[in-house]
C-alpha positions as CSV (number, residue, x, y, z in Angstrom):
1,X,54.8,-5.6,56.1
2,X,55.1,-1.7,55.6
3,X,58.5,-0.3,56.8
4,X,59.9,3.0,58.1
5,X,63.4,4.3,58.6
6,X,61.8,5.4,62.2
7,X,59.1,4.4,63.9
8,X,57.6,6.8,66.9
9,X,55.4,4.6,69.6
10,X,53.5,7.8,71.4
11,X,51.7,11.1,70.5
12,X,52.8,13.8,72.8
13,X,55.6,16.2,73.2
14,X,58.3,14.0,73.2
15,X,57.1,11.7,70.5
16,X,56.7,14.6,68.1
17,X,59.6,16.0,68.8
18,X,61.7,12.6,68.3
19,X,59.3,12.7,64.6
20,X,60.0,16.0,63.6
21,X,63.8,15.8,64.4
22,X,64.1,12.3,62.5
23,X,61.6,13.7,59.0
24,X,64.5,16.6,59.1
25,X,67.3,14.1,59.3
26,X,66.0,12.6,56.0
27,X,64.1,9.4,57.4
28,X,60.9,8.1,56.3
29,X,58.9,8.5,59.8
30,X,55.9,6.8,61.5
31,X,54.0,8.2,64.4
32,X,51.9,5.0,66.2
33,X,49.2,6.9,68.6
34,X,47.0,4.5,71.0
35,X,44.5,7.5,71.5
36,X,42.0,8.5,68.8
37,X,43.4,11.3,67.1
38,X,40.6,13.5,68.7
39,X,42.7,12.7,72.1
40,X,46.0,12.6,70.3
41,X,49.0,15.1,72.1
42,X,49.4,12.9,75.2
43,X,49.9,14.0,78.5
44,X,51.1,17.1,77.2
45,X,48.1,18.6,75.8
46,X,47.1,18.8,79.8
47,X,49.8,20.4,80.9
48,X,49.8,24.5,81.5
49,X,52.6,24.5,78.6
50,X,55.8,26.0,81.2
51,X,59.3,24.8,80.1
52,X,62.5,25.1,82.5
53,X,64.8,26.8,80.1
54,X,68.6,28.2,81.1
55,X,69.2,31.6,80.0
56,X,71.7,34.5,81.0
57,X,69.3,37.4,80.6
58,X,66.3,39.1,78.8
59,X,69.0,39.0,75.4
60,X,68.3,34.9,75.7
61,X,64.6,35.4,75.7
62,X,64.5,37.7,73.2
63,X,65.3,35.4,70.8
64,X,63.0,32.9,72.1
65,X,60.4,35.4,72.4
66,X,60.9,37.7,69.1
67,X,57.6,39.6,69.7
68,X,58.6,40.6,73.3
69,X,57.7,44.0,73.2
70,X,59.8,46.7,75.1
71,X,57.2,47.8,77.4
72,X,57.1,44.4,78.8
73,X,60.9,44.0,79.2
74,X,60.6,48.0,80.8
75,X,58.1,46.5,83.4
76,X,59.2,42.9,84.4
77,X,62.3,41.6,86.4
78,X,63.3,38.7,84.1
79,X,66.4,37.6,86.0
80,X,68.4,35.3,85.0
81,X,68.5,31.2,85.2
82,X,72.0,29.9,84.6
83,X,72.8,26.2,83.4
84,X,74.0,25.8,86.8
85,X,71.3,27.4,88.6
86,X,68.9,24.8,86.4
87,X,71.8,21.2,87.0
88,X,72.0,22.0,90.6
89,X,68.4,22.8,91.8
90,X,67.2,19.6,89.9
91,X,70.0,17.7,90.9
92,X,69.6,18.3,94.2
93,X,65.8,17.5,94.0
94,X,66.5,14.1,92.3
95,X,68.9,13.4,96.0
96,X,71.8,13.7,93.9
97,X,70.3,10.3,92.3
98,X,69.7,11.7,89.0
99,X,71.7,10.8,85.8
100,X,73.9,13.0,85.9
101,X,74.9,13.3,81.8
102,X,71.3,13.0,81.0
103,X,70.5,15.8,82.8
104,X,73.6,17.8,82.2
105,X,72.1,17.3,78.2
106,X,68.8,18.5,79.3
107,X,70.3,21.6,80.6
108,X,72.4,22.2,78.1
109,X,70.6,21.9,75.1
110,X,67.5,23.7,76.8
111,X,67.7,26.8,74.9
112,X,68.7,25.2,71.8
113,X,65.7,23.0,71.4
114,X,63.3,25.8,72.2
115,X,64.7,28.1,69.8
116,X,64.4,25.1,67.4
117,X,60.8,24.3,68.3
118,X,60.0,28.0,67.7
119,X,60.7,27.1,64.2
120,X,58.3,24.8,63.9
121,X,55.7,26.6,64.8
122,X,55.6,26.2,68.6
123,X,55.5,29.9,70.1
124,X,56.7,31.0,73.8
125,X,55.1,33.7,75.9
126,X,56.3,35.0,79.2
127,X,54.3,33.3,82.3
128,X,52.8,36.7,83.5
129,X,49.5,35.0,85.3
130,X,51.3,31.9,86.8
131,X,54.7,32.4,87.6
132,X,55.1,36.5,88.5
133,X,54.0,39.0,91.3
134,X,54.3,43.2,91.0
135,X,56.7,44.0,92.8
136,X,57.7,47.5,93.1
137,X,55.4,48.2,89.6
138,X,57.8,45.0,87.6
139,X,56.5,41.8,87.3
140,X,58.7,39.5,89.6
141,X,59.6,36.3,88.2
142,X,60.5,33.6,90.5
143,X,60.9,29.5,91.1
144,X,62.8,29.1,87.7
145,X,60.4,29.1,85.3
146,X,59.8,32.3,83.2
147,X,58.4,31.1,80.1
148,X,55.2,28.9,79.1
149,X,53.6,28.3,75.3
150,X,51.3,30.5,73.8
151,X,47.7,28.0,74.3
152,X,49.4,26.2,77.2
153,X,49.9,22.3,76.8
154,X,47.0,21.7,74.2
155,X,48.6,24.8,71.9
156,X,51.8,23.2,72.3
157,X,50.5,20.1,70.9
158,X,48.6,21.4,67.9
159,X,51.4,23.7,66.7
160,X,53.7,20.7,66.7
161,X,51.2,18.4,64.7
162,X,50.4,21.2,62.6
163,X,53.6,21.4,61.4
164,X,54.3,17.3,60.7
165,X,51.0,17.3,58.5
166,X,52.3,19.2,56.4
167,X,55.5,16.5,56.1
168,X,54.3,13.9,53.8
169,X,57.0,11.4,54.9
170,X,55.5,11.9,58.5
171,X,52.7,9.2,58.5
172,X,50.3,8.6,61.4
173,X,48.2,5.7,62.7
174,X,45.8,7.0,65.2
175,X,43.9,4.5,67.5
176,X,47.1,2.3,67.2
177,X,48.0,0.1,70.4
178,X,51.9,-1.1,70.5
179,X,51.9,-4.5,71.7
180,X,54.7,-6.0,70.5
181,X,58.2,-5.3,70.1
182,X,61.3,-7.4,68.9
183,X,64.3,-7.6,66.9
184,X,64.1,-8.7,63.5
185,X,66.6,-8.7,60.7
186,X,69.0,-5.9,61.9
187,X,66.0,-4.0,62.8
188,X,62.7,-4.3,65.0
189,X,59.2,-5.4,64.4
190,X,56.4,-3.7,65.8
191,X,53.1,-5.0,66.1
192,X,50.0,-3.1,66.6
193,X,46.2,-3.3,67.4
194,X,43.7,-1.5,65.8
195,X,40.2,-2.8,66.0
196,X,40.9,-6.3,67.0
197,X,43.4,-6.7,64.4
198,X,47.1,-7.0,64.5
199,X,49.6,-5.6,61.9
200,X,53.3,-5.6,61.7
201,X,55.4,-2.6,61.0
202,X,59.3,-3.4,60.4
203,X,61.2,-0.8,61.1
204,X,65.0,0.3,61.5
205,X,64.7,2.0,64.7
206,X,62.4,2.7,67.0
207,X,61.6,5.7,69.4
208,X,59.1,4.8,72.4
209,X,57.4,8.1,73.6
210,X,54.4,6.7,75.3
211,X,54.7,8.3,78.9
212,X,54.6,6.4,82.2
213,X,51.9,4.2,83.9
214,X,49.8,6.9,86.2
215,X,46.9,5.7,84.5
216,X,47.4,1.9,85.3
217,X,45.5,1.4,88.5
218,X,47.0,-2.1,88.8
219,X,50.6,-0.8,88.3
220,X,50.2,2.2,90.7
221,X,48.6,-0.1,93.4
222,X,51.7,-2.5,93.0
223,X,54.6,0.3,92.5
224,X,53.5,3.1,94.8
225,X,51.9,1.7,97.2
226,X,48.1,1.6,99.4
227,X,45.5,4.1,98.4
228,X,47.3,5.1,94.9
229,X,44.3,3.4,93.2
230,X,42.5,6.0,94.4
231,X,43.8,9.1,93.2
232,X,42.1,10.6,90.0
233,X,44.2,11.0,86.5
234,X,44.8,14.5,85.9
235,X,46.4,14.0,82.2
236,X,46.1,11.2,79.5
237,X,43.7,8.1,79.8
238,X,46.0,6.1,77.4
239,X,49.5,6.0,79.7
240,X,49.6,2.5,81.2
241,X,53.2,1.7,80.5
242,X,53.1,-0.1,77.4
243,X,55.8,1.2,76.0
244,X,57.9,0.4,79.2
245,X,56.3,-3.2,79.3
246,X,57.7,-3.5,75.9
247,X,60.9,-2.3,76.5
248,X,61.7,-4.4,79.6
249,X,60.8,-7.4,77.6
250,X,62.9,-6.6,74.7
251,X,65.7,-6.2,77.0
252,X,65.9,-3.0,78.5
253,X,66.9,-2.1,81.6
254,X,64.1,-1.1,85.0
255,X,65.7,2.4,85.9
256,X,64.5,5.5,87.9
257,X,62.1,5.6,91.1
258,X,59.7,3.4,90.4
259,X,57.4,4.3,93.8
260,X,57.6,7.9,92.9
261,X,55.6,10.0,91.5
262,X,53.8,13.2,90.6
263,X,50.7,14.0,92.2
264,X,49.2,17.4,93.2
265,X,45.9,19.1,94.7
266,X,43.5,18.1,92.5
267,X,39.9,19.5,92.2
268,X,37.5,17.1,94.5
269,X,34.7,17.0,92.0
270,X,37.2,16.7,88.6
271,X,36.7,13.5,86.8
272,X,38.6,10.4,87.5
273,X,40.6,10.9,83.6
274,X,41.6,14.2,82.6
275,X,39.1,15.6,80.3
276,X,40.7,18.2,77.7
277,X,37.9,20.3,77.7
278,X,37.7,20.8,81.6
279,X,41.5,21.9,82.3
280,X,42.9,23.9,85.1
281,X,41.5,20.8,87.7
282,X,45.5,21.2,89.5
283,X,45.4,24.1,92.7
284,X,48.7,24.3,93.1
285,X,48.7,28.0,94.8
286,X,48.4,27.0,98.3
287,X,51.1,29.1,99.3
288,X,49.2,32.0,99.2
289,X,46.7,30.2,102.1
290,X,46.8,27.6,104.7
291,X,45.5,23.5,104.0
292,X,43.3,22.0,106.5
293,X,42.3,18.2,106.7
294,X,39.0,17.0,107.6
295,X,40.3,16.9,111.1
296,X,40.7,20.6,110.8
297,X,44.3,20.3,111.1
298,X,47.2,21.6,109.0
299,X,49.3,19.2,107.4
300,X,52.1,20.6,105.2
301,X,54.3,23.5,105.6
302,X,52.7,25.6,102.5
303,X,55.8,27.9,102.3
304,X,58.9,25.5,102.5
305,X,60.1,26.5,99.3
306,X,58.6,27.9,95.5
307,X,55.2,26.1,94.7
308,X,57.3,24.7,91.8
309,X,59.4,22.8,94.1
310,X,57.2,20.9,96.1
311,X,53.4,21.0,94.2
312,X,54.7,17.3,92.6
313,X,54.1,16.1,96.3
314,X,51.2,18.0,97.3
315,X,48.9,14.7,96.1
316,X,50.8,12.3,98.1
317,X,50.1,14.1,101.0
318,X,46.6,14.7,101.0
319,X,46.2,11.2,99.8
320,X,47.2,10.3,103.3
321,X,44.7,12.2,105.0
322,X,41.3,10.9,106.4
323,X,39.2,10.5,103.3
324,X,41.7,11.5,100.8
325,X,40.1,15.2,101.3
326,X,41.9,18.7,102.6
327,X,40.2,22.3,101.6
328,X,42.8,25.2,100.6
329,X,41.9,28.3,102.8
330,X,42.0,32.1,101.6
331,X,41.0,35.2,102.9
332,X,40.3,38.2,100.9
333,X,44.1,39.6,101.2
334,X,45.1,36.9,99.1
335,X,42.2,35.1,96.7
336,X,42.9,38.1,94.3
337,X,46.5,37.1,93.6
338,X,45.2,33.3,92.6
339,X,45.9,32.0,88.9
340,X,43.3,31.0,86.3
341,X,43.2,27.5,87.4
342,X,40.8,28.8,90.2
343,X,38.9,30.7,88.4
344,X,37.1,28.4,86.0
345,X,33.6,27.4,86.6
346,X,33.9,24.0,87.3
347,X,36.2,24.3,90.7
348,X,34.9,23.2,94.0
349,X,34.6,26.6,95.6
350,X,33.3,27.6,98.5
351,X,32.7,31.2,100.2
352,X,31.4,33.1,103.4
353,X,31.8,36.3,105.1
354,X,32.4,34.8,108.1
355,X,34.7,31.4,108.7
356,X,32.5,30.0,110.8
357,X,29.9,30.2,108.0
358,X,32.8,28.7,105.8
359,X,33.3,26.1,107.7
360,X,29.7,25.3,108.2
361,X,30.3,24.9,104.2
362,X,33.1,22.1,104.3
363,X,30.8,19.0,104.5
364,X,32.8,16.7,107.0
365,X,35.3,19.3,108.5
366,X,35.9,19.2,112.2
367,X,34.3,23.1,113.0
368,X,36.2,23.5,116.6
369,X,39.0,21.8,115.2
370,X,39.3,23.9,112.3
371,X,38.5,27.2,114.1
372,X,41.0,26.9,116.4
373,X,43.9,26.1,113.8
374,X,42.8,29.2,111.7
375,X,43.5,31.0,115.4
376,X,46.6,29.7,116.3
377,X,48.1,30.2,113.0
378,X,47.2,33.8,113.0
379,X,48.9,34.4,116.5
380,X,51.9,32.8,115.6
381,X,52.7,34.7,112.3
382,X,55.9,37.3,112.8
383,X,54.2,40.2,111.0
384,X,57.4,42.5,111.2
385,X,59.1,40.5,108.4
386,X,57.8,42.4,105.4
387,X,55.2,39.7,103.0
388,X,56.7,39.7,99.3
389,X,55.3,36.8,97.5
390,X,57.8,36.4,95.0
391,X,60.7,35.9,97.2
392,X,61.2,33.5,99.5
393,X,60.4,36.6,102.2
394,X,61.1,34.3,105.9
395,X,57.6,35.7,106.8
396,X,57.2,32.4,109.0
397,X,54.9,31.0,111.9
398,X,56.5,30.6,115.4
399,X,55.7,27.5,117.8
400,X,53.6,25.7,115.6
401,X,54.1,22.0,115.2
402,X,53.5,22.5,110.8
403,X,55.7,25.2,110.5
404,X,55.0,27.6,107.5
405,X,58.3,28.7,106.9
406,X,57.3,31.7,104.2
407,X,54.4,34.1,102.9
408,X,53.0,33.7,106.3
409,X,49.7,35.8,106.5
410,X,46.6,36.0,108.7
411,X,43.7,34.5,107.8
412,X,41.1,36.8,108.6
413,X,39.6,39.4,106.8
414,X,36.3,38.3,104.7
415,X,35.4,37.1,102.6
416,X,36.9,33.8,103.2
417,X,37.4,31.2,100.4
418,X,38.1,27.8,100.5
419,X,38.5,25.0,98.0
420,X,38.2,20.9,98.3
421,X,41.2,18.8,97.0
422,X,41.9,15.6,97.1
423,X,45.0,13.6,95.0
424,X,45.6,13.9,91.2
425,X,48.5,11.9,89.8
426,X,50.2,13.3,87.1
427,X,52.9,10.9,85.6
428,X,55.1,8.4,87.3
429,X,59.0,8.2,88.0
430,X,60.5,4.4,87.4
431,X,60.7,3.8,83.3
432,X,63.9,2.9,81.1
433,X,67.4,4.0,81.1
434,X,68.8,5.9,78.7
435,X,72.0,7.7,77.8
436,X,72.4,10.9,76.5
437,X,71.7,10.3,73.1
438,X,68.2,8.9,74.1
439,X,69.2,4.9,73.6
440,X,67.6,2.2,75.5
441,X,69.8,0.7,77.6
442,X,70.4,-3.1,78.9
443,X,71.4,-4.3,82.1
444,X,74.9,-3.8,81.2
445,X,74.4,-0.1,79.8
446,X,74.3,-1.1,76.8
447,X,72.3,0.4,74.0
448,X,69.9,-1.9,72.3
449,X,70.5,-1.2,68.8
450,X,68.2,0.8,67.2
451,X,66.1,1.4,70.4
452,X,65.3,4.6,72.2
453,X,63.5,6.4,74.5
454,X,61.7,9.9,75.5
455,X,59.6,11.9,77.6
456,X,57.8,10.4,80.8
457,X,59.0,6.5,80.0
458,X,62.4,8.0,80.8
459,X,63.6,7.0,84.2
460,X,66.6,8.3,85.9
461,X,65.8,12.2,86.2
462,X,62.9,12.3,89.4
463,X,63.0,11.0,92.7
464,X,61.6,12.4,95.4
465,X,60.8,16.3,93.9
466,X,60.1,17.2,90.4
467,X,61.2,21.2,88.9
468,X,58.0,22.5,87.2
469,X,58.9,22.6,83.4
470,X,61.4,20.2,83.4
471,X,59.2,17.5,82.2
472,X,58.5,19.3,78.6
473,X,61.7,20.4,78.6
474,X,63.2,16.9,79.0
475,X,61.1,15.4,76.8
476,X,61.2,18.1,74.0
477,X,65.6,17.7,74.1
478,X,65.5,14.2,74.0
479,X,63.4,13.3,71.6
480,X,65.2,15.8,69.3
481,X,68.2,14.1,69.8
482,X,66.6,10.7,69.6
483,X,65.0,11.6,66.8
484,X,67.9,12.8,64.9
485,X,70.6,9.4,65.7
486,X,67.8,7.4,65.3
487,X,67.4,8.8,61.6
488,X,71.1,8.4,61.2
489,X,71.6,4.8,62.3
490,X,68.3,3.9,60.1
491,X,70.4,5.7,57.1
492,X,73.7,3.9,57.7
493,X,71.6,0.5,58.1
494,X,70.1,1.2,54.7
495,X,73.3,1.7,53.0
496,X,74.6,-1.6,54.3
497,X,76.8,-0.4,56.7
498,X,75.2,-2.5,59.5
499,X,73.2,-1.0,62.3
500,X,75.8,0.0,64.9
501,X,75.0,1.4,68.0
């Protein structure tokens, strides 16, 4: 039986991370990966690559950001996003459910981890396409997030692996199911499938990274509810909850909101599994437009808050509606300011000068229906409130019964655009509980021994909303810190002074 100070069950952000942090704490390290190493990196690799970071000004990100150059700090608003700002909006999102001193860690250390990833080759960029307007000539910032990776989620993923290669003490197994975990000697046993066979690893401590269970169609069907088996996979094929399955059996704890969830608008035509080479399927920019059913009807207030604070439950809602299919409208005043993600070829776009002619175009649309919303809603827009996209500007509707409560704005000069959604689940809420050092806990919070846990198996920090970034961010601070006591108890144990928790 081979045996590692550490073993890491997973392959994306947080299980790196956790691997990285534990080779520098001296430990011999194993990285177990269920994917093919040509799908290795997780659900991270399909992210855009934001992190929610708290900073006090552009002196913060100028240390994340080295190569900031002053022309860029001359011409954008950076702001500022305190450790408060960051605790209480997400927080407040959870319900006030959240772990508190999990998340206070989060916050806290949310600087220091990015500066550490930067030195391991990981490099940040402002989010000038996604997450900023021009206003008055400076790029606005706005929702919290201000900074992404350079290459997005797949970038982040290969500067990370790049970096352990190089660590010979780093080993990996690619194509490596977990499907078994116990205790054994002071230590655990892990037992993995690769090609029909099963092998044991021993190890001192283990660090389970292996995400949630969006991609379990059973598990979604039984945890959040009817018509969840129907919403396509936006990230990795390979996050079924094993890891949790393992956990709960080896005695952890069920923690977190296990019928939550997050989903977005999701590209009607993307494949059911997220497919690395067709990114950008998410149309989270609906704010800038209104969404329409197939009943031609509105059915979410597209300016309650920043996109980042309610695009997590954009795909429940659409899931709901007849067919599991709503169409994001535009008009020419506004398709310029839309990101990337609708620009790539594959996107279900539709376009016509007039929107009758559009709507002749959205196969399955009530026409009168949808006519008349697109009338109403223009008439009931207060158009004395100045439109500012990167504030919350008040521009609202009036009498309408789905309000829009900001960024209010006609739609009707051509052409007129419109693209069909439908659901795309992203990860789920309900996993493990873990304190703030990253340790599995029992049903008495207690730490297994030896055990812990990162990233999007983590439950305990969503219910309800989710803050875009937060999820990298989370997952990058824990599995340092996991990473790093996990290395440390697998040192003591190995000097015989007994595995302790």
């Amino acid at each position: 039986m081979n045996q590692f100070d550490v073993v890491v069950i997973g392959g994306g952000n947080a299980a790196l991370c956790a691997a990285i942090s534990a080779h520098e704490s001296g430990a011999s390290v194993l990285v177990i990966e269920r994917a093919p190493k040509d799908h290795r990196g997780g659900n991270s690799a399909f992210t855009g690559g934001a992190f929610r970071i708290a900073y006090d000004g552009v002196d913060d990100l100028r240390q994340l950001i080295p190569d900031l150059h002053p022309d860029e700090i001359r011409d954008s608003d950076f702001g500022t996003y305190t450790e408060d700002q960051f605790y209480d909006e997400v927080i407040a999102m959870s319900g006030y459910r959240a772990d508190a001193d999990v998340l206070q860690t989060v916050v806290r250390q949310s600087m220091p981890t990015m500066l550490w990833m930067t030195r391991h080759g990981v490099r940040f960029v402002p989010i000038y396409s996604r997450q900023s307007f021009k206003v008055d000539g400076k790029n606005k910032f706005w929702g919290g997030l201000t900074v992404e990776v350079s290459g997005g989620g797949l970038g982040l993923m290969q500067s990370l692996y790049a970096w352990a290669e190089q660590k010979t003490p780093i080993a990996f197994r690619y194509g490596a199911r977990a499907v078994g975990l116990s205790n054994k000697d002071s230590g655990w046993s892990v037992d993995i499938e690769e090609e029909g066979k099963v092998d044991s690893i021993a190890a001192r401590t283990v660090v389970m990274a292996t995400g949630g269970f969006h991609a379990n169609l059973q598990w979604r069907s039984m945890y959040l509810g009817p018509n969840w088996d129907l919403a396509k996979v936006r990230g990795s094929r390979y996050n079924t909850g094993d890891g949790i399955g393992l956990a709960l059996r080896a005695g952890a704890i069920a923690h977190g909101n296990w019928t939550g969830c997050h989903a977005v608008f999701y590209d009607l035509n993307a494949p059911p599994f997220g497919d690395i080479n067709l990114l950008n399927q998410q149309k989270n920019y609906f704010s800038l437009g209104i969404v329409v059913n197939a009943e031609g009807q509105r059915f979410v207030d597209e300016g309650s808050d920043f996109r980042n604070y309610i695009y997590s439950g954009m795909g429940a809602k659409v899931l709901g509606q007849p067919g599991a299919i709503a169409w994001q409208v535009f008009d020419a005043k506004t398709v310029g300011l839309l990101p990337d993600e609708y620009r790539v070829r594959h996107a279900t776009r539709l376009q016509a000068d007039t929107l009758e002619g559009l709507a002749d175009l959205m196969e399955g649309i009530d026409k009168k229906a949808f006519l008349r919303t697109v009338g109403d809603f223009n008439a009931s827009i207060d158009q004395t409130v100045p439109y500012n996209p990167a504030v919350l500007d008040g521009r609202s509707t009036q009498g309408l019964s789905v309000p829009k409560s900001n960024w209010a704005h006609p739609i009707d000069t051509g052409p007129f655009v419109a693209y069909a959604v439908t659901c795309g689940i992203t990860c789920t809420y309900g996993g493990v509980k873990v304190n703030p050092l990253g340790q599995v806990l029992d049903d008495g919070d207690r730490p297994l021994p030896g055990l812990y846990a990162a990233g999007e198996m983590v439950g305990g920090l969503y219910y309800i909303k989710y803050a875009g970034g937060a999820g990298l961010t989370a997952g990058s601070v824990l599995g340092r810190i996991s990473g790093a006591h996990a290395a440390e108890l697998a040192k003591a144990a190995s000097a015989g002074k007994g595995a302790s928790s």
